[in-house]
KETORDREN-713582 format. One record per residue: residue in one letter; x, y, z of N, C-alpha, C in turn. Coordinates in steps of 0.2 Angstrom, whole numbers, plus 2048, in hexadecimal, padded with zeros to 3 digits. Each point is the difference from the previous one (the first is absolute). Example, Ala and Ser with C-alpha at 12.3 -4.5 7.8 and 13.67 -1.06 7.14 Angstrom:
% KETORDREN-713582
a8427E48277FC806800804806800
s7FE8057FC8048068017FC805803
END
This chain:
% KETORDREN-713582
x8047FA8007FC806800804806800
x7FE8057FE8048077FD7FD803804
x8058068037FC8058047FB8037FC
x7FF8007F87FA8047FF7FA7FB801
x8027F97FE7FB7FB8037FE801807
x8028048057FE8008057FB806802
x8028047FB7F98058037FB8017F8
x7FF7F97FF7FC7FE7F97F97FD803
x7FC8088027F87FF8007FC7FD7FB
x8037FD7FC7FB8007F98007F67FF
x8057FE8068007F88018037FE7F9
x7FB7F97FE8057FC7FB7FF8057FA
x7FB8077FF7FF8047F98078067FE
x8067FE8078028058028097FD7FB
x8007F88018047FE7FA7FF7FB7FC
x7FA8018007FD7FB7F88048037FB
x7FE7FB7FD8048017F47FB8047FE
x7F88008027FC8027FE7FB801804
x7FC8068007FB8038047FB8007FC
x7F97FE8037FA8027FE7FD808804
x8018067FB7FC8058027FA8017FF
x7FC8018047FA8007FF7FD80A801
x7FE8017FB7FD8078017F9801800
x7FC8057FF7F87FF7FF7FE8077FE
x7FA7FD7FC7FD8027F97F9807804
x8018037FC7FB8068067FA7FD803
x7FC7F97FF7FB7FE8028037FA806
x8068018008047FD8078027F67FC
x7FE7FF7FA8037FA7FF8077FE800
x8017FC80580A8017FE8017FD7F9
x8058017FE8057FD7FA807800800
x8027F98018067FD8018038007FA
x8088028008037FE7FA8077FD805
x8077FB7FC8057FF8058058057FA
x8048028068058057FF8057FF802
x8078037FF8087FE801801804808
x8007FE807802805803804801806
x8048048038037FF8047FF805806
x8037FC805801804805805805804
x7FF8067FF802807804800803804
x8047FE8067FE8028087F87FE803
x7FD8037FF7FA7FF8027FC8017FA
x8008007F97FD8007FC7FF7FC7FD
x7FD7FD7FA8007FC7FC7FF8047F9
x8047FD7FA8018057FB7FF7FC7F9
x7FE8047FC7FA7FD7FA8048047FA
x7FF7FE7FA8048007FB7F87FF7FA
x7FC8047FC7FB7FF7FE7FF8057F8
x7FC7FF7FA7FF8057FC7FD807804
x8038057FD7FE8088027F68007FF
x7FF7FD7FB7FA8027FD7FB7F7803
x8007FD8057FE7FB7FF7FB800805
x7F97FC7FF7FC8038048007FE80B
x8067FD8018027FF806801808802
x8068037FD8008068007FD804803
x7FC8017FB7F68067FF7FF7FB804
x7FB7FB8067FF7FE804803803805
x8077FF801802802806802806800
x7FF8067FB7FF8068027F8803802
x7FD7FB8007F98008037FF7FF808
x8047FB7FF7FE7FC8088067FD801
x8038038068067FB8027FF7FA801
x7FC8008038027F98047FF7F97FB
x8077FC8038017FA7FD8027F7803
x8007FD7FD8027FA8048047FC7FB
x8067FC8048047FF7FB8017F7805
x8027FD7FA8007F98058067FD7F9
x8057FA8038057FD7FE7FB7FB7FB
x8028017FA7FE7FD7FB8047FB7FA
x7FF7FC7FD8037FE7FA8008067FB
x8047FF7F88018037FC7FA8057FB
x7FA7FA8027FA8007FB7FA801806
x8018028087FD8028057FB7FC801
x8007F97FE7FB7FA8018027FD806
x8067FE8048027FE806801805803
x7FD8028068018068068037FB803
x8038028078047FD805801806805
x8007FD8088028078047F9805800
x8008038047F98058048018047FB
x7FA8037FE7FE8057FE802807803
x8048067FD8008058047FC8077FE
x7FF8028037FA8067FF806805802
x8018067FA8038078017FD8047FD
x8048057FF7FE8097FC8077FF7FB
x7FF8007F98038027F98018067FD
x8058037FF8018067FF8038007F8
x8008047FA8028027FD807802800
x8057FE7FC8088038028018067FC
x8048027FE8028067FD8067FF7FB
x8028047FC8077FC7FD8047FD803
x8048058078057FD8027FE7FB802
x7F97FF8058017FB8027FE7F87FD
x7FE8037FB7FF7FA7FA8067FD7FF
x8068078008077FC7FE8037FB806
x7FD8038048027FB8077FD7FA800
x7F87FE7FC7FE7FB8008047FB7FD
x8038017FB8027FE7F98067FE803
x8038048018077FE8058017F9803
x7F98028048017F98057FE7FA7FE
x7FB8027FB7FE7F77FC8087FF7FD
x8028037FC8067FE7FF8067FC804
x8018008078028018047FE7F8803
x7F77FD8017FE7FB8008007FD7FC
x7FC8017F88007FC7FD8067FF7F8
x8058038048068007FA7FF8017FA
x8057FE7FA7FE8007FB7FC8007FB
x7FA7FB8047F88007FD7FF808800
x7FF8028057FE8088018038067FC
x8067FE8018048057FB7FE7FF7F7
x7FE7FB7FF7FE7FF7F97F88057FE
x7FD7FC8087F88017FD80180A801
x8048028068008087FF8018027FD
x8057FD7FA8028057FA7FE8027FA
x7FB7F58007FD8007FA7FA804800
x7FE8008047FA8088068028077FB
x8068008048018087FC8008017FB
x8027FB7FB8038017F97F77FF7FC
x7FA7FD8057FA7FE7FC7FB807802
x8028018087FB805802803806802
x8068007FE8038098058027FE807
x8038058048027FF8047F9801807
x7FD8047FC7F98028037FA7FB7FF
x8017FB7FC7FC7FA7FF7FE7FC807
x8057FE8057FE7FD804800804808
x7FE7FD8048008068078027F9805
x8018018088017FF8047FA803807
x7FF7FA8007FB8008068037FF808
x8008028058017FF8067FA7FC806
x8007FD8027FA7FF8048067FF807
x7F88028048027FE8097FB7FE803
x8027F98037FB7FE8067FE802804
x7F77FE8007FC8038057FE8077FC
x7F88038057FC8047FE805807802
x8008047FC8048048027FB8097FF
END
């Protein structure tokens, strides 16, 4: 266990390969999709398209739940956690990006580039989430 694994609120979603985020639809339907994501102090951080309707959801309504998932978010494992998701900003997109990198090696550095080169550097954003109702 890593000291970040120790102040890692978010349980097994905190270093799974893959998270199911779930957001909700303004009539409160959640919609789960699994995303790449990793853990930052007490954050959890999301790597997603800029225009994709997770996004536009969670600039509606923070609140999210995020649970350790397989590739295709058919196998959950490990508690559901219930947070507030936040929109990043460049820098902090760059930060996200960074640290998939950092987790998921060379896979990540591929898929970021081929990102850039297809959708701009603006194409893709960085979500932050924190456990618990905030």
């Amino acid at each position: 266990m890593t000291s970040q694994d120790s102040t890692n609120t978010f349980g097994e979603a905190g270093s799974a390969k893959y998270v199911q985020l779930t957001t909700y639809r303004k009539d409160g339907t959640p919609v789960s999709s699994p995303v790449w994501a990793v853990l930052d102090g007490d954050r959890l951080l999301v790597w997603t398209e800029s225009e994709s309707w997770k996004v536009k959801r969670l600039k509606r309504n923070p609140k999210v739940v995020v649970q350790a998932t397989d590739a295709r978010g058919s196998k959950l494992s490990g508690e559901p956690v219930s947070g507030t998701g936040v929109v990043l900003d460049a820098e902090g997109t760059a930060h996200v990006r960074k640290k998939l990198i950092e987790k998921y090696g060379l896979l990540a550095r591929v898929l970021i580039f081929s990102s850039k080169l297809r959708r701009g550097a603006g194409g893709t954003i960085g979500l932050a989430i924190t456990a618990g109702d905030q």
